[in-house]
N, CA, C and O atoms as a DFTB+ gen file, in Angstrom:
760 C
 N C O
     1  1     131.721      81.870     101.381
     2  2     130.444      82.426     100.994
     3  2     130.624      83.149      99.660
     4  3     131.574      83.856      99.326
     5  1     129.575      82.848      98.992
     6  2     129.859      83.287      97.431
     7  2     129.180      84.977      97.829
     8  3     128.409      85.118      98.779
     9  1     129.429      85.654      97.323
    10  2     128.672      87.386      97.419
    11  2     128.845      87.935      95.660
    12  3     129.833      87.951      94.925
    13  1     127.375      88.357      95.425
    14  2     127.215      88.854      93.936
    15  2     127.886      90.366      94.505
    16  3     128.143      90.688      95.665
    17  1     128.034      91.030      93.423
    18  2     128.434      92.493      93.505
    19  2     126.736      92.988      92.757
    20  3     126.128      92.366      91.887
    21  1     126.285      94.343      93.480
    22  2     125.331      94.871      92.939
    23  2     125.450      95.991      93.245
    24  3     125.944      96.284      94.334
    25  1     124.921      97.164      92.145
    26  2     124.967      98.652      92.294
    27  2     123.443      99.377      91.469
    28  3     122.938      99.268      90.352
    29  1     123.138     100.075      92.640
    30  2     121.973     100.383      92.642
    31  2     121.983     102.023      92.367
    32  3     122.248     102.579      93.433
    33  1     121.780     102.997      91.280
    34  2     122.027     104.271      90.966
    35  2     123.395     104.761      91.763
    36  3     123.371     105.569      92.691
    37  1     124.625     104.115      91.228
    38  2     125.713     104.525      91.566
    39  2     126.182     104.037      92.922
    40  3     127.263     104.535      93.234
    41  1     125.839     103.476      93.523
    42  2     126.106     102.872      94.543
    43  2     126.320     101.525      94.966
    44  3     125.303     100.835      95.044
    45  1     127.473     100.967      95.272
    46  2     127.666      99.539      94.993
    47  2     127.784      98.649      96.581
    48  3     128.004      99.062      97.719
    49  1     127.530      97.300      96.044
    50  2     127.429      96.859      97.339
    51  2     127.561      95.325      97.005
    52  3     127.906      95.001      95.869
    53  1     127.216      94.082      98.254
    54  2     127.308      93.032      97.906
    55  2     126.073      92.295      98.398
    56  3     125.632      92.718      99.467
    57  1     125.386      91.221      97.804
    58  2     124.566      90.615      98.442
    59  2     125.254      88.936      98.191
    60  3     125.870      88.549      97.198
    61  1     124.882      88.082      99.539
    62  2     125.065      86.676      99.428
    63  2     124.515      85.601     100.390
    64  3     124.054      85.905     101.490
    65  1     124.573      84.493      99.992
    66  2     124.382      83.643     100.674
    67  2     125.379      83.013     101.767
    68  3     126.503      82.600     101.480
    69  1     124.762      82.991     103.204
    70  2     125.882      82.531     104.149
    71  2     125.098      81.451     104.580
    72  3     124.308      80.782     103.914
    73  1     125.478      81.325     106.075
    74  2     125.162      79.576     106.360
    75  2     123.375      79.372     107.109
    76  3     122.503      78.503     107.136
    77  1     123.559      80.584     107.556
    78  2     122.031      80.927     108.125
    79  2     121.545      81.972     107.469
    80  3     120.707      82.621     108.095
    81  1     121.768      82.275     106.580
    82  2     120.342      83.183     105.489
    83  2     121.510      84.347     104.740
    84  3     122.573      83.853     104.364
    85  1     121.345      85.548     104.576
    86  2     121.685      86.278     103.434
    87  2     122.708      87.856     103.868
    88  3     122.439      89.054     103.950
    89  1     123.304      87.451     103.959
    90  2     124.231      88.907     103.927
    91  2     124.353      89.644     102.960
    92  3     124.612      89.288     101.811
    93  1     124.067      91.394     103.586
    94  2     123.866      92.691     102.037
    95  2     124.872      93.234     102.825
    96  3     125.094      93.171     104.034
    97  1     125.536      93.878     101.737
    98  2     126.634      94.996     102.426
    99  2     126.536      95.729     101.618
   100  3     125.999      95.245     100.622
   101  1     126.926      97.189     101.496
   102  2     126.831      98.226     101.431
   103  2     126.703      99.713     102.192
   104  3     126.773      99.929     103.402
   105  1     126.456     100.831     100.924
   106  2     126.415     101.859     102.690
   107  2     124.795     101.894     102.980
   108  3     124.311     102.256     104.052
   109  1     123.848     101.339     101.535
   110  2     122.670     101.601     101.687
   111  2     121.947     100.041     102.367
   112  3     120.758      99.887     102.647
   113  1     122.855      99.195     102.489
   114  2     122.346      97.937     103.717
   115  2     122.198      98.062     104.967
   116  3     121.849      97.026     105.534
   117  1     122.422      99.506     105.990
   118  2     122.436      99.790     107.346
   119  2     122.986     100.737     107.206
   120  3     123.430     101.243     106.176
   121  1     123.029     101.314     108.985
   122  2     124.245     102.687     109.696
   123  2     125.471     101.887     109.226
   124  3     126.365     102.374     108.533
   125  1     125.437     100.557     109.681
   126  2     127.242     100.259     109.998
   127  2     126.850      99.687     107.888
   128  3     127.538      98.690     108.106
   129  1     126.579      99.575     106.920
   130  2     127.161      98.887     105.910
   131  2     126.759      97.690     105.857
   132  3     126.604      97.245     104.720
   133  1     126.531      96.994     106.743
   134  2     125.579      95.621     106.844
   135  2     124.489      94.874     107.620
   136  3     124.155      95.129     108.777
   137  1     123.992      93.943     106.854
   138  2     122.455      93.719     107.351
   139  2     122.521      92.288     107.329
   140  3     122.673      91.890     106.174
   141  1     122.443      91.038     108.475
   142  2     121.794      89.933     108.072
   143  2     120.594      89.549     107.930
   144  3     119.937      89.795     108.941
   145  1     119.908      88.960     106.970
   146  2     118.881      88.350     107.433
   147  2     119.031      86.697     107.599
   148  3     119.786      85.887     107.062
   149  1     118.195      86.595     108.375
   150  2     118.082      85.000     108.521
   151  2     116.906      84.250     107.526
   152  3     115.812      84.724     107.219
   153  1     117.442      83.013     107.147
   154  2     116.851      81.976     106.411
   155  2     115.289      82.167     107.242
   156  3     115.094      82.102     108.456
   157  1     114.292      82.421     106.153
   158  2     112.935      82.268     106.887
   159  2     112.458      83.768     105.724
   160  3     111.434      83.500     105.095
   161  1     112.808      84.625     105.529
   162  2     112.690      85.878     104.633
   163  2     112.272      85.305     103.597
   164  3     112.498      84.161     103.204
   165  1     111.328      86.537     102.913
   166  2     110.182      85.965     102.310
   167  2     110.685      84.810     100.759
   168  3     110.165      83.756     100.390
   169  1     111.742      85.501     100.235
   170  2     111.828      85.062      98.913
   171  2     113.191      83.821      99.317
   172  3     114.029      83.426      98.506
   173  1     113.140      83.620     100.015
   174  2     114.451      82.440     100.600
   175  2     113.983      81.410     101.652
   176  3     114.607      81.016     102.636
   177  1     112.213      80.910     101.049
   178  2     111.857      80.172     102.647
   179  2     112.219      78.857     101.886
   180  3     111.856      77.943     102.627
   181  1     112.844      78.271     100.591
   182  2     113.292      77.072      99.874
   183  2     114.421      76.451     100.806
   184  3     115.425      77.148     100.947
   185  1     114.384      75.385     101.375
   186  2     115.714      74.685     101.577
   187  2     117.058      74.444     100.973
   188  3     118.187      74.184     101.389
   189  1     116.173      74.739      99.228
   190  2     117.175      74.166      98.164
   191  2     117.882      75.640      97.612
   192  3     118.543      75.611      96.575
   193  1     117.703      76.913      98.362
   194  2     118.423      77.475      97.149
   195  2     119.191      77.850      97.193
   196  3     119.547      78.296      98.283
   197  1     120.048      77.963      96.052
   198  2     121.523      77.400      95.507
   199  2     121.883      79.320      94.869
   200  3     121.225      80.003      94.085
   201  1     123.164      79.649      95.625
   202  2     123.460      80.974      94.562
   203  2     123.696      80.933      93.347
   204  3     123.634      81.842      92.519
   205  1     124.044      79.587      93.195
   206  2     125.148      79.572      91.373
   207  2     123.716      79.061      91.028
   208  3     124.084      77.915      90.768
   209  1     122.508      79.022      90.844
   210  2     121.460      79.056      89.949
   211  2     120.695      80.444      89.525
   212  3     120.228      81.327      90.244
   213  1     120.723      80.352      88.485
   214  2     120.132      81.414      87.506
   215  2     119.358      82.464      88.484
   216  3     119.695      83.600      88.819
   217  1     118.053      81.598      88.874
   218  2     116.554      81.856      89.236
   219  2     117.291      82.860      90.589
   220  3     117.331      84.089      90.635
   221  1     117.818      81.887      91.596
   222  2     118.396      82.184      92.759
   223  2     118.980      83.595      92.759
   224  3     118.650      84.500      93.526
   225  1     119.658      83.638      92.040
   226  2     120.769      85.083      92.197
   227  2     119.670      85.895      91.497
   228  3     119.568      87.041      91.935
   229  1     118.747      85.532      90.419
   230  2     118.130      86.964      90.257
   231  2     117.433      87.901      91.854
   232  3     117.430      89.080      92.209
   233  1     116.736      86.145      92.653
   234  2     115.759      86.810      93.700
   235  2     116.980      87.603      94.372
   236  3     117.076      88.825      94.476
   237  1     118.058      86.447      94.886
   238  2     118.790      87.541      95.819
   239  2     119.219      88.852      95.047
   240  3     119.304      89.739      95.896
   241  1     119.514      89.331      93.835
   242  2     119.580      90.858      93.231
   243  2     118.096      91.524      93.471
   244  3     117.939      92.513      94.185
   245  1     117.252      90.995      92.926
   246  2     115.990      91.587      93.725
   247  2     115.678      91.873      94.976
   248  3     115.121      92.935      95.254
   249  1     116.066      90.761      96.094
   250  2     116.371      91.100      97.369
   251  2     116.788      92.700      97.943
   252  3     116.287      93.585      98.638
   253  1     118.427      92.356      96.923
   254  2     119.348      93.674      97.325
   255  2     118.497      94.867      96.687
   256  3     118.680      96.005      97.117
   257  1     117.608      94.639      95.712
   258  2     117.011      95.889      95.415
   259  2     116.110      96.588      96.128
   260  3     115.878      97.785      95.954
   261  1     115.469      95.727      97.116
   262  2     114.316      96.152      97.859
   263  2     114.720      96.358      99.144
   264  3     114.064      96.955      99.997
   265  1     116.041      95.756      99.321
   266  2     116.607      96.967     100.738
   267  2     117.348      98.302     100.441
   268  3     117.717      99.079     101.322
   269  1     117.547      98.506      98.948
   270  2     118.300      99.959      98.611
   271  2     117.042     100.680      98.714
   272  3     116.861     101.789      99.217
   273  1     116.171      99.880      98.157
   274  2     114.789     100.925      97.497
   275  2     114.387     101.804      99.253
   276  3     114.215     103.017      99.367
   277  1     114.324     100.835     100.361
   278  2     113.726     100.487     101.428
   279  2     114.791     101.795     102.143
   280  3     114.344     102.931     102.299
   281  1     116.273     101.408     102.541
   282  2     116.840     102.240     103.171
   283  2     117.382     103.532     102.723
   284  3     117.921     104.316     103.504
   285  1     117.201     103.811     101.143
   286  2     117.894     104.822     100.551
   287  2     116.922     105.973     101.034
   288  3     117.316     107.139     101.076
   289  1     115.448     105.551     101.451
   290  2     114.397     106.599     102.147
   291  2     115.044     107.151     103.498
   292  3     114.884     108.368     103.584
   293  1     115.599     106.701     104.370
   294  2     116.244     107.076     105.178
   295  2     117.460     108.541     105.736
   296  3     118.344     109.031     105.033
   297  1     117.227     108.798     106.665
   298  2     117.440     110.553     107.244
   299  2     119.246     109.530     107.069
   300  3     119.618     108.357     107.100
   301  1     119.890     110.959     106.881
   302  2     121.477     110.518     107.199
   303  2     122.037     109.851     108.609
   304  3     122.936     109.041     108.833
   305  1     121.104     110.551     109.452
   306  2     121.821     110.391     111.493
   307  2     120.966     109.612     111.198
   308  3     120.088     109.502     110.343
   309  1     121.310     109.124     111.958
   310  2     120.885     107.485     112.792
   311  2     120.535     106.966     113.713
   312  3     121.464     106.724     114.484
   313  1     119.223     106.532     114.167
   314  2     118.598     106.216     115.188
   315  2     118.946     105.222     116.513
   316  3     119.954     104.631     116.127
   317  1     118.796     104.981     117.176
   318  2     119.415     104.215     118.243
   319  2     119.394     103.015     117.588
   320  3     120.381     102.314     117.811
   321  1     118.375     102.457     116.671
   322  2     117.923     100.834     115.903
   323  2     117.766     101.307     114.721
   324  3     116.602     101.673     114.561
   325  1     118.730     101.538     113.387
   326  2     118.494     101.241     111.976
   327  2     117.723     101.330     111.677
   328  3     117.213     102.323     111.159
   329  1     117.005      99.640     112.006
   330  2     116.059      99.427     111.528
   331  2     114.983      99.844     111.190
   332  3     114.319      99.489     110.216
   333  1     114.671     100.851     112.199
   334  2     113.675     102.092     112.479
   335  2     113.293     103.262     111.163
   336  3     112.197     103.747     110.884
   337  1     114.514     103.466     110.569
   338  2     114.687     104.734     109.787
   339  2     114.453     105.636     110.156
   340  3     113.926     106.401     109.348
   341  1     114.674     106.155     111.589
   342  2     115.211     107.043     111.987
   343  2     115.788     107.783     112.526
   344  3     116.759     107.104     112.859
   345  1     116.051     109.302     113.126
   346  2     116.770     110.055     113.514
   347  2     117.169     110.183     114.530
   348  3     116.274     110.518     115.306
   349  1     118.625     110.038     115.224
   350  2     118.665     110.016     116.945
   351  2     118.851     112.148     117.242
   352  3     119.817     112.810     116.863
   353  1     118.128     112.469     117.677
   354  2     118.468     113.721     118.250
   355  2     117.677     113.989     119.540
   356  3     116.465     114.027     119.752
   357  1     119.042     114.210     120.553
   358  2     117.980     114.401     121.776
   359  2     118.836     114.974     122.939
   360  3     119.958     115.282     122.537
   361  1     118.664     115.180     124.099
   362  2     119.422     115.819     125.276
   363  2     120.059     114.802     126.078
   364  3     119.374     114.009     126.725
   365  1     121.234     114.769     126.083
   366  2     122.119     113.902     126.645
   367  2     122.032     113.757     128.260
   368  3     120.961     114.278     128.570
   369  1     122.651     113.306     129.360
   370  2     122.590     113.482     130.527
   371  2     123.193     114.731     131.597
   372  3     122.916     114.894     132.785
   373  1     124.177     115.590     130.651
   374  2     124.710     116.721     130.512
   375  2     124.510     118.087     130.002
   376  3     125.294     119.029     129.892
   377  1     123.013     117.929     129.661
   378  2     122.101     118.649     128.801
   379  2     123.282     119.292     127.473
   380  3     123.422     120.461     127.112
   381  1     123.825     118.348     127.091
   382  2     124.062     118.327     125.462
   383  2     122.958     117.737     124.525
   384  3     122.087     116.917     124.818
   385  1     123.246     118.457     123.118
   386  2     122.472     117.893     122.436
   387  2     123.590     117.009     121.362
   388  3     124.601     117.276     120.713
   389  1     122.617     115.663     121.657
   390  2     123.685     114.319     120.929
   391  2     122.809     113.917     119.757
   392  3     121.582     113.960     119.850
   393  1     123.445     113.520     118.636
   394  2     123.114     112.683     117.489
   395  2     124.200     112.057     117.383
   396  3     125.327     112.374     117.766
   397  1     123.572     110.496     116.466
   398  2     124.568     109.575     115.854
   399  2     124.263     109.546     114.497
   400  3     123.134     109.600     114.010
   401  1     125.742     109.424     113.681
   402  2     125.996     108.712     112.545
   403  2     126.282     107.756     112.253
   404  3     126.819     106.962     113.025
   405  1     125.999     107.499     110.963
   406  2     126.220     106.040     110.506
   407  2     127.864     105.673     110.447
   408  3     128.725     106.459     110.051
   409  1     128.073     104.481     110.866
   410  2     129.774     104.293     111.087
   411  2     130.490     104.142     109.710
   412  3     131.582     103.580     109.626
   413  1     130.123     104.435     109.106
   414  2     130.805     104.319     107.180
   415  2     130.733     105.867     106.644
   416  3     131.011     106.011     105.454
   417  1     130.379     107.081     107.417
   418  2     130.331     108.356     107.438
   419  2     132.001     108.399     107.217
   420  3     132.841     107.650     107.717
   421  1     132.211     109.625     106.222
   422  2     133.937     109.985     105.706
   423  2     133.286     111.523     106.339
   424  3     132.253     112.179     106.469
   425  1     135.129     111.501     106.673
   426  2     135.090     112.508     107.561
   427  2     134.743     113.929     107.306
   428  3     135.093     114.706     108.193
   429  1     134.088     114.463     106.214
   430  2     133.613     115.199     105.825
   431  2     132.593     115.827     106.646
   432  3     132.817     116.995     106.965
   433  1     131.567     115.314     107.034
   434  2     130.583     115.812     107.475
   435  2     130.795     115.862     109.142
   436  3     130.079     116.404     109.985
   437  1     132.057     115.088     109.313
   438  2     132.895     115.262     111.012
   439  2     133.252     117.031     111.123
   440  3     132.803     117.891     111.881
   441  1     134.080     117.085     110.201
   442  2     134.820     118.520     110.141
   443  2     133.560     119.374     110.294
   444  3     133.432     120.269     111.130
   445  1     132.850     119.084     109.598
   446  2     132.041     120.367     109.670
   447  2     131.131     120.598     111.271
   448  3     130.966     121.619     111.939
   449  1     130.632     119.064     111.512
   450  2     129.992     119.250     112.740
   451  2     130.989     119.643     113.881
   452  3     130.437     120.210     114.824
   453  1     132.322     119.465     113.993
   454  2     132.871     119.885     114.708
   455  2     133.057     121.385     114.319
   456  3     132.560     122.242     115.050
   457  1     133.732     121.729     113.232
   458  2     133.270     123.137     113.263
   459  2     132.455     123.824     114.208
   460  3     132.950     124.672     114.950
   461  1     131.157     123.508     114.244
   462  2     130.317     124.001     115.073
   463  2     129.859     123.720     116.136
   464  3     128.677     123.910     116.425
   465  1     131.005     123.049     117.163
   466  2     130.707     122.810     118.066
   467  2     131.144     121.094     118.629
   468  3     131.839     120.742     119.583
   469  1     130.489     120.369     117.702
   470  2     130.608     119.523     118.508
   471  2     131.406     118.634     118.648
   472  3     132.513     119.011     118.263
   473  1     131.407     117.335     119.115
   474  2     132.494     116.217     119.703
   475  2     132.125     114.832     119.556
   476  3     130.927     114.551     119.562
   477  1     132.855     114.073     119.446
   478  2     132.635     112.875     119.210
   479  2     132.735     112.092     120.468
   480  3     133.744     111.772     121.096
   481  1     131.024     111.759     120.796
   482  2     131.593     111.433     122.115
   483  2     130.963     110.095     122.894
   484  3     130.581     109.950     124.056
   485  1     131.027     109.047     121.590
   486  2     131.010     107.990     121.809
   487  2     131.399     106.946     120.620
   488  3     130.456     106.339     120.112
   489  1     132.538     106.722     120.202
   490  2     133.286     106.363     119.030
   491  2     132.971     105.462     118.603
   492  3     133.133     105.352     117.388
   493  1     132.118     103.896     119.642
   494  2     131.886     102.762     119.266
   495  2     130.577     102.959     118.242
   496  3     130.351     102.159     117.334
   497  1     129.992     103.787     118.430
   498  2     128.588     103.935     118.039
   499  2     128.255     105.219     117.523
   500  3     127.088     105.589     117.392
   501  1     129.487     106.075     117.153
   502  2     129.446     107.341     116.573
   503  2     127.703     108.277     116.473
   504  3     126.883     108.664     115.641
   505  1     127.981     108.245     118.147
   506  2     127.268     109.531     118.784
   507  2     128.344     111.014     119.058
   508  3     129.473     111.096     119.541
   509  1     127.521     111.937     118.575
   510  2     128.362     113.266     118.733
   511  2     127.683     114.546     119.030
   512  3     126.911     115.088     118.239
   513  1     127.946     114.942     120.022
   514  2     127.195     115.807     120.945
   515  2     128.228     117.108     121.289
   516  3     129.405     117.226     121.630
   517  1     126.909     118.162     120.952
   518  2     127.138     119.785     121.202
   519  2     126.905     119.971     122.691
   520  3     125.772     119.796     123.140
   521  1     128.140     120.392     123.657
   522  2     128.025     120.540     124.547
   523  2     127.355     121.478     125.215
   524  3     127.471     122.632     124.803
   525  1     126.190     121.120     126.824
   526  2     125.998     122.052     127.286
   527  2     126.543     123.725     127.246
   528  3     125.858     124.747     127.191
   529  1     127.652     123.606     127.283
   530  2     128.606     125.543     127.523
   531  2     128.490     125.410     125.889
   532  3     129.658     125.534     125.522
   533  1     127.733     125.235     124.804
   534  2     127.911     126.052     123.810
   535  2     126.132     126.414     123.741
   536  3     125.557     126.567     122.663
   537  1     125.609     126.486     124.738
   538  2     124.475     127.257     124.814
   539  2     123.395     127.304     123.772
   540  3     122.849     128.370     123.487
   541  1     122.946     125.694     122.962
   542  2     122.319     125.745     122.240
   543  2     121.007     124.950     122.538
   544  3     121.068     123.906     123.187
   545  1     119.494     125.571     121.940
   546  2     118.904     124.528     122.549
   547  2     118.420     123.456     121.321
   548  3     118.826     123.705     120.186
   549  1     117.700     122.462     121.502
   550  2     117.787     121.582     120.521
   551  2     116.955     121.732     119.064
   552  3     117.203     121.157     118.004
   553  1     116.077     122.524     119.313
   554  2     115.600     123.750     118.383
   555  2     116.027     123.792     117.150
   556  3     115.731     123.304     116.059
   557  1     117.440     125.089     117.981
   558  2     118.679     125.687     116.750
   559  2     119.185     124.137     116.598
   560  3     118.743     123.767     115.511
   561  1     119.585     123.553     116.930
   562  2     119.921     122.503     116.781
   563  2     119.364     121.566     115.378
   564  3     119.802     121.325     114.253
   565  1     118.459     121.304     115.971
   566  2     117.514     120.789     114.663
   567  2     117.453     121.284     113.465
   568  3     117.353     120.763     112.354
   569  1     117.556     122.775     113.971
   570  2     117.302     123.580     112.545
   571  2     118.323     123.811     111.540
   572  3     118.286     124.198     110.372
   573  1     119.639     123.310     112.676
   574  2     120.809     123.811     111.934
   575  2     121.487     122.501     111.013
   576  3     122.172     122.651     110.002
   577  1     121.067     121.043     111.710
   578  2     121.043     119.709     110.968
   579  2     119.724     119.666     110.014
   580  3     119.516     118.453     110.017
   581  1     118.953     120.095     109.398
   582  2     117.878     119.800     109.175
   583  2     118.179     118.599     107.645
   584  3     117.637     117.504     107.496
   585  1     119.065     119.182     106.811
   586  2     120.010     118.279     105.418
   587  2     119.864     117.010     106.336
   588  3     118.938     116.232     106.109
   589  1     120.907     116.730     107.551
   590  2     120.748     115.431     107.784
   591  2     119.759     114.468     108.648
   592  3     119.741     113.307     109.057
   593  1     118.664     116.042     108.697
   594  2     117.557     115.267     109.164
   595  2     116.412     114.753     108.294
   596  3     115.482     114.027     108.645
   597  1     116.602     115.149     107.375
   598  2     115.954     114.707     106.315
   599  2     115.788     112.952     105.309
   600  3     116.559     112.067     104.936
   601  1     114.316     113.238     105.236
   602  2     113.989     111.374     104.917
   603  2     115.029     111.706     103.600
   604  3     115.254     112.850     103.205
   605  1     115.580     110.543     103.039
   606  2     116.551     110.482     101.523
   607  2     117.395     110.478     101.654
   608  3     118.106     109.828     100.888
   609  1     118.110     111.404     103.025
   610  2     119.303     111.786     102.522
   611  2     120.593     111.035     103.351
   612  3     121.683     111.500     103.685
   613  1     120.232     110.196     103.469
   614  2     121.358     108.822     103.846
   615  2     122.174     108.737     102.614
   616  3     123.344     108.927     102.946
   617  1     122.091     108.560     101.490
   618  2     123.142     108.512     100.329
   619  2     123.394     109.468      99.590
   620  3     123.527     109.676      98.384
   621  1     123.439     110.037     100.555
   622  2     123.741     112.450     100.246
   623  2     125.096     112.270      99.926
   624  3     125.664     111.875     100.944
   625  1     126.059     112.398      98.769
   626  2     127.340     112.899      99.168
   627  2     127.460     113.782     100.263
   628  3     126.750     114.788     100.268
   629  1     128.425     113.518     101.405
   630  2     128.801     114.357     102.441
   631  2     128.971     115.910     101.762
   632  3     128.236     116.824     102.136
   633  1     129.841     116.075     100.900
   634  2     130.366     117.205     100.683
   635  2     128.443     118.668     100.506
   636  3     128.027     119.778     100.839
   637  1     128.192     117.801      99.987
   638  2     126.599     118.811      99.594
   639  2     125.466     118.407     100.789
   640  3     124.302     118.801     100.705
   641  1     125.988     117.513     101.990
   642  2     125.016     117.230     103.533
   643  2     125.640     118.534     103.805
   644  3     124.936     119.530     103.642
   645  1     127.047     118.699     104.258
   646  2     128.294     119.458     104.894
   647  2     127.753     121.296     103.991
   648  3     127.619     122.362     104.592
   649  1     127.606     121.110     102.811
   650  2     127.200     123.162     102.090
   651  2     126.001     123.553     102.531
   652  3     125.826     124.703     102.935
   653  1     124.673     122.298     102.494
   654  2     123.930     122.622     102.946
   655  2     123.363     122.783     104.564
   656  3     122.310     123.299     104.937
   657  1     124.367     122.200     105.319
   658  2     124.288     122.463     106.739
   659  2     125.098     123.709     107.179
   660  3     125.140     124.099     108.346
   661  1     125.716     124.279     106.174
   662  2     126.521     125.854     106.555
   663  2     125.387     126.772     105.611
   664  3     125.354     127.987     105.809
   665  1     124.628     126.270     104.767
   666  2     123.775     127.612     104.286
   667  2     122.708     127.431     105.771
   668  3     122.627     128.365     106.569
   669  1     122.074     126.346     105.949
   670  2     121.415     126.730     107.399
   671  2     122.008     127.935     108.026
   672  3     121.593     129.081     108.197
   673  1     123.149     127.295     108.326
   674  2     123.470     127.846     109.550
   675  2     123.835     129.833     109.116
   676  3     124.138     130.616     110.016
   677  1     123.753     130.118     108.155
   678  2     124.020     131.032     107.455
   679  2     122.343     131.708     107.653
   680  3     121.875     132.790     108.008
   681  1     121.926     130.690     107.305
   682  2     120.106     131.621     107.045
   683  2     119.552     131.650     108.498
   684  3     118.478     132.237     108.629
   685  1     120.168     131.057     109.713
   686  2     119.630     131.086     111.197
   687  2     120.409     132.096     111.787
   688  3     120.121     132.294     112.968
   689  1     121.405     132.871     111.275
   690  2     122.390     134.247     111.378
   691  2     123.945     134.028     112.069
   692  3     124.756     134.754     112.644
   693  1     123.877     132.733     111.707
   694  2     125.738     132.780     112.188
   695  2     126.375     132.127     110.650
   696  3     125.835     131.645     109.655
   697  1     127.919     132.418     111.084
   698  2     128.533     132.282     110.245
   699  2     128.556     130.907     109.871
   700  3     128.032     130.042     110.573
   701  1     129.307     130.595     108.486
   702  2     129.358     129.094     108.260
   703  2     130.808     128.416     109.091
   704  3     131.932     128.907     108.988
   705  1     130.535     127.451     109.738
   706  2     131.921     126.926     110.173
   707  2     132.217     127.741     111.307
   708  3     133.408     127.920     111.562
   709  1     131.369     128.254     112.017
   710  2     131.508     129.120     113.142
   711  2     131.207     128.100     114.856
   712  3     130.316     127.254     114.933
   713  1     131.812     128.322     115.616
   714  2     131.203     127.691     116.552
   715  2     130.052     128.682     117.345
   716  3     129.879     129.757     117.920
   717  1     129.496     127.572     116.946
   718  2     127.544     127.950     117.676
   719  2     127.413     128.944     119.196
   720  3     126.527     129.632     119.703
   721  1     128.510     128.653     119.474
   722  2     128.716     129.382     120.946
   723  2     129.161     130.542     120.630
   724  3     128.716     131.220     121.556
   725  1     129.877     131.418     119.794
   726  2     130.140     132.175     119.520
   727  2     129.119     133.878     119.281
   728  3     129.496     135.049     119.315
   729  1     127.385     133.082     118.988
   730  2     126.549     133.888     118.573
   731  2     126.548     133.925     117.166
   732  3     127.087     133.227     116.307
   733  1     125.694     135.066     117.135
   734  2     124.959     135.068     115.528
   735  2     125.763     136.242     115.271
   736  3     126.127     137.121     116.052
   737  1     126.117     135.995     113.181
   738  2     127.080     137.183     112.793
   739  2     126.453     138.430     112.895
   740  3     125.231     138.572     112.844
   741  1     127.405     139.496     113.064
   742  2     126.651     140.791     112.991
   743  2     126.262     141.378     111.334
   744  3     126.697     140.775     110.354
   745  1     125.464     142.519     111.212
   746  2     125.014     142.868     110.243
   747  2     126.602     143.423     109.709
   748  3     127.556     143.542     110.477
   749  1     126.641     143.698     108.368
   750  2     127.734     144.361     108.014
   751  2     127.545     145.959     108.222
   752  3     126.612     146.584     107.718
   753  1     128.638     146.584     109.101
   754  2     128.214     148.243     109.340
   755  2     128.754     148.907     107.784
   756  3     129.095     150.085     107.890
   757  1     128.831     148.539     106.896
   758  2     129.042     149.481     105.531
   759  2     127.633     149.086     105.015
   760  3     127.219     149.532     103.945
């Protein structure tokens, strides 16, 4: 399979032709980095088209442009279906509160959520859930992800998802990098 290279405001990826329709990869093509579509999509309903022609590779670069344009709108966590664009946050069967990330997530924004609590606690599908005994309800919760609940910010450098989820947690009265169970910091007595 031939695959063009394309990069869309700093972000690079591949689009191509396979045997049943068009493979995009990237981090902005899905949670996991890739997306098929099948032959039948709008700008590929030709029998005849050929990647090594001119015309061809522009649509498929246009293609790849209108799924960056499409998923770069997208919250960082990740919904049970991609496709959706949006956010999984909800109460587990253990009354934890679980969200998933996208599986191309660097461990940056791991450290920190563990920091505060939580666990990785379904690896195939990188769901990670604040356990019941850290006494949070989904609320603080929400309030304290709000960076990665946010539409856009799927192609957030981690490092500035990760500052701005410790100033939350800073402006809701606990420390940064604190576990949530711990309580809220005290005032300073000087």
């Amino acid at each position: 399979m031939t695959m063009i290279h394309v990069e869309f405001e700093g972000h690079a990826g591949t689009i191509g032709q396979s045997h049943y329709g068009v493979d995009v990869k990237g981090k902005w093509a899905s949670h996991t980095g890739y997306r098929h579509h099948f032959w039948g999509v709008e700008c590929f309903k030709d029998d005849r088209f050929d990647i090594n022609r001119t015309e061809d590779k522009i649509k498929l670069i246009e293609f790849a442009e209108a799924e960056y344009n499409n998923n770069k709108k997208a919250p960082f966590l990740v919904g049970r279906h991609d496709c959706e664009l949006w956010s999984y946050l909800d109460i587990d069967k253990n009354k934890g509160v679980t969200i998933r990330l996208p599986s191309w997530h660097e461990s940056i924004i791991t450290v920190c959520l563990e920091s505060y609590g939580f666990t990785l606690s379904d690896k195939i599908n990188d769901y990670w859930t604040l356990p019941a005994d850290q006494s949070q309800d989904i609320e603080t919760v929400r309030s304290l992800l709000k960076p990665l609940l946010a539409k856009g910010s799927r192609l957030t450098d981690e490092h500035d998802l990760a500052a701005a989820v410790d100033k939350q947690a800073q402006q809701a009265g606990y420390l940064p990098r604190q576990l949530l169970s711990e309580g809220f910091s005290q005032a300073s007595l000087f």
